[in-house]
C-alpha positions as CSV (number, residue, x, y, z in Angstrom):
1,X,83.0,-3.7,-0.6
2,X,79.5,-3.3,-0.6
3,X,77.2,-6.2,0.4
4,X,73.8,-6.3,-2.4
5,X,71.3,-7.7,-0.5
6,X,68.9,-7.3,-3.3
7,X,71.2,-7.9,-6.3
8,X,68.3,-10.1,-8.0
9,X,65.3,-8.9,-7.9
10,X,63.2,-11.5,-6.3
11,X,60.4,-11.7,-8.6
12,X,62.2,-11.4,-11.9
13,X,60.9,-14.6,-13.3
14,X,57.5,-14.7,-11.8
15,X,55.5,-14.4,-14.8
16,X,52.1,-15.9,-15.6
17,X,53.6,-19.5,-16.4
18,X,55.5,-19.7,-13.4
19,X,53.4,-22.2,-10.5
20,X,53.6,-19.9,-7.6
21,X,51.8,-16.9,-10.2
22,X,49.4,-18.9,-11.1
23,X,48.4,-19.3,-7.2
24,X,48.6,-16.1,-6.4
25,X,46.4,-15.3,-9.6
26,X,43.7,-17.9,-8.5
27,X,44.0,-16.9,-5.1
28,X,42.9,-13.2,-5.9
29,X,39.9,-14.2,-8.3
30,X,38.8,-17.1,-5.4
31,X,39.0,-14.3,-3.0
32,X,36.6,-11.7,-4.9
33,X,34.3,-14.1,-6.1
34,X,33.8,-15.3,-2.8
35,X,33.4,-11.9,-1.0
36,X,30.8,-10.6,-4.0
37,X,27.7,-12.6,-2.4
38,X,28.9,-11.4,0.9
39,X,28.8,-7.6,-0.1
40,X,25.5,-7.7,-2.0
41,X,24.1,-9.7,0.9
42,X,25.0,-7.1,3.5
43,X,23.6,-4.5,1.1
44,X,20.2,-5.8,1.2
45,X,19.7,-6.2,4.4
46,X,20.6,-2.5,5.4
47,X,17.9,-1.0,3.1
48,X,14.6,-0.7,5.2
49,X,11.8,-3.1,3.9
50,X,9.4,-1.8,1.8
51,X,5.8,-0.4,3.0
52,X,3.4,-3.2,3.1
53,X,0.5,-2.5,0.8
54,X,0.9,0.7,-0.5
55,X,1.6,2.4,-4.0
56,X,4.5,4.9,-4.1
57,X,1.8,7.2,-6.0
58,X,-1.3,6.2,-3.9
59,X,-3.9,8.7,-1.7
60,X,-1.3,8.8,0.8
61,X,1.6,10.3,-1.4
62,X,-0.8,12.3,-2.5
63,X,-1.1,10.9,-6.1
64,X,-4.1,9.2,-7.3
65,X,-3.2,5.9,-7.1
66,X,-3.2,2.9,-9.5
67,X,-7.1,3.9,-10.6
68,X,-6.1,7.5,-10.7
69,X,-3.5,6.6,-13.8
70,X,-5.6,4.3,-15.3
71,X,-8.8,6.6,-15.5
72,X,-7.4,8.9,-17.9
73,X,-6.8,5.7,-20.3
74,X,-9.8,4.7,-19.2
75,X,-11.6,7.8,-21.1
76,X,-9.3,8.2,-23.7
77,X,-10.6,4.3,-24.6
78,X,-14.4,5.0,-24.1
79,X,-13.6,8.7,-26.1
80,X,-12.2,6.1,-28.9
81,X,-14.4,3.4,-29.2
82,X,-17.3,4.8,-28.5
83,X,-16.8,8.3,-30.0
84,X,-17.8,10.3,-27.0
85,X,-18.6,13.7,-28.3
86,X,-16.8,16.8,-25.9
87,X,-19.5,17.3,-23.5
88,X,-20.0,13.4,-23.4
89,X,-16.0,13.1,-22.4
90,X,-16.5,16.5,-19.8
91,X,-19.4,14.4,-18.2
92,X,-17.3,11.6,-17.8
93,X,-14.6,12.5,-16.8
94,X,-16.4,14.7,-13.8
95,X,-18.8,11.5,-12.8
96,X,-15.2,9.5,-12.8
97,X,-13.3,12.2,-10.3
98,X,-16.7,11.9,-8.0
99,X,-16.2,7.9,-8.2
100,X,-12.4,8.3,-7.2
101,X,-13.3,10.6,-4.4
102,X,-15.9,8.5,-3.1
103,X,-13.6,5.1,-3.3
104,X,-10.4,7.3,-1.5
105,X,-12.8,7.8,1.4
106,X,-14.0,4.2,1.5
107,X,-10.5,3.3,1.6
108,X,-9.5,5.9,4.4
109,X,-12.4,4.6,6.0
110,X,-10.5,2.4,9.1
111,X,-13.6,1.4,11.4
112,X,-15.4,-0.2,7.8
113,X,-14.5,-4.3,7.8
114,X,-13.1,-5.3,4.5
115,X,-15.8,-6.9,3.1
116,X,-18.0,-4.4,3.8
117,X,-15.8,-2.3,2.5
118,X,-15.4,-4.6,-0.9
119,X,-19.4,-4.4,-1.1
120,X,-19.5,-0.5,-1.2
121,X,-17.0,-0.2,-3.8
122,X,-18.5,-2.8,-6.3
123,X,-21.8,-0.6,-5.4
124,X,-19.6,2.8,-6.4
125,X,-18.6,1.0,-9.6
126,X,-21.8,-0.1,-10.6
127,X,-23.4,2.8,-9.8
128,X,-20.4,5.0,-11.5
129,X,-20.9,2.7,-14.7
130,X,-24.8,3.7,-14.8
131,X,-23.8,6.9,-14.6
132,X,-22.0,6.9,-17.5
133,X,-24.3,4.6,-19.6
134,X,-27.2,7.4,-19.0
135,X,-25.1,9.8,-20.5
136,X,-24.5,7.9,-23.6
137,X,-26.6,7.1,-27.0
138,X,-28.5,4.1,-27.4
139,X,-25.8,3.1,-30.3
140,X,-23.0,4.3,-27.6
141,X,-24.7,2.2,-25.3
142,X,-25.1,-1.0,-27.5
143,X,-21.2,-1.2,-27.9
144,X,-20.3,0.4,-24.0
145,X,-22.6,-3.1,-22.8
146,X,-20.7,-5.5,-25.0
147,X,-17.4,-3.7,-23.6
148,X,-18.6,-4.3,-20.7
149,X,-19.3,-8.1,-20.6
150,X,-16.2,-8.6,-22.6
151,X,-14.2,-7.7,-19.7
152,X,-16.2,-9.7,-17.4
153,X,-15.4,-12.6,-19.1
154,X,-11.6,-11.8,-19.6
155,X,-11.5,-11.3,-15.6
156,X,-13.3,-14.5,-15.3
157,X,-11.3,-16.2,-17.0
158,X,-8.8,-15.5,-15.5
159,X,-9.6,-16.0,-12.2
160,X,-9.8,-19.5,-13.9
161,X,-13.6,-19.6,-14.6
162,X,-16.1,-21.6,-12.5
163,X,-15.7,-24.3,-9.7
164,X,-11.7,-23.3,-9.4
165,X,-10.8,-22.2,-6.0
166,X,-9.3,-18.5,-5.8
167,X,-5.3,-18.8,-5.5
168,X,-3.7,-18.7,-1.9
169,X,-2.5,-15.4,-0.1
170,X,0.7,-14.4,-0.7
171,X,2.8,-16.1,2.2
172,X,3.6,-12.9,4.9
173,X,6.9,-12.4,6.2
């Protein structure tokens, strides 16, 4: 005679509607829900914290950093509105590179305090933009001034215009 230790399977009638599935089932989901956070927590802090201050494609990844990208928009705008003819767009485009070089030094400049630093490059830009105002026709020059003070008074505004305090520094870490 031969003894069935298992002759009924022990979970034959666990289906869904039985309690004790149910549990089990609620168990599981409770369990991974619980232990996502955990997981993507634990992820983040492994990854080494980004470089403070710097652009992936800036002077020292050797790209040309944020104003290296926008110059060539930069001259395919003044090319457009203003109707730059091809020697007009060579001349800018060279008086531009000499502007960008000049700025990468300031900036690579370490013994220079920052406001004296801020001071030379708003006197590279002015001098960069009277640079290109020489080369351009008085009608070319009518419309490059009225581009001009229209984005001086878009960045004005919104720095929030006059009497409003510049915003705090982002908090540091």
């Amino acid at each position: 005679m031969k003894i069935a230790i298992f002759h009924k399977p022990m979970f034959h009638k666990l289906t869904f509607d039985h309690p004790m599935m149910r549990v089990a089932v609620l168990a599981l989901c409770t369990a991974t829900l619980s232990a996502t956070p955990m997981l993507m927590a634990q992820d983040n802090s492994a990854a080494p914290p980004p470089p403070q201050q710097q652009d992936s494609m800036g002077p020292q990844a050797g790209g040309h950093g944020r104003a290296g990208r926008r110059g060539g928009r930069r001259i395919e705008m003044l090319t457009k509105r203003l109707s730059l003819t091809p020697d007009q767009v060579t001349q800018v485009k060279a008086i531009d590179a000499d502007t960008m070089s000049q700025m990468k030094a300031l900036r690579a400049d370490t013994a220079t305090a920052k406001a004296d630093k801020r001071s030379q490059m708003m006197a590279i830009h002015q001098a960069s933009q009277d640079k290109i105002r020489n080369v351009l026709t008085d009608e070319q020059k009518t419309k490059f001034d009225a581009m001009q003070t229209k984005m001086k008074e878009r960045r004005h505004n919104r720095r929030g215009g006059e009497g409003v305090p510049p915003p705090p520094p982002p908090p540091q870490q």
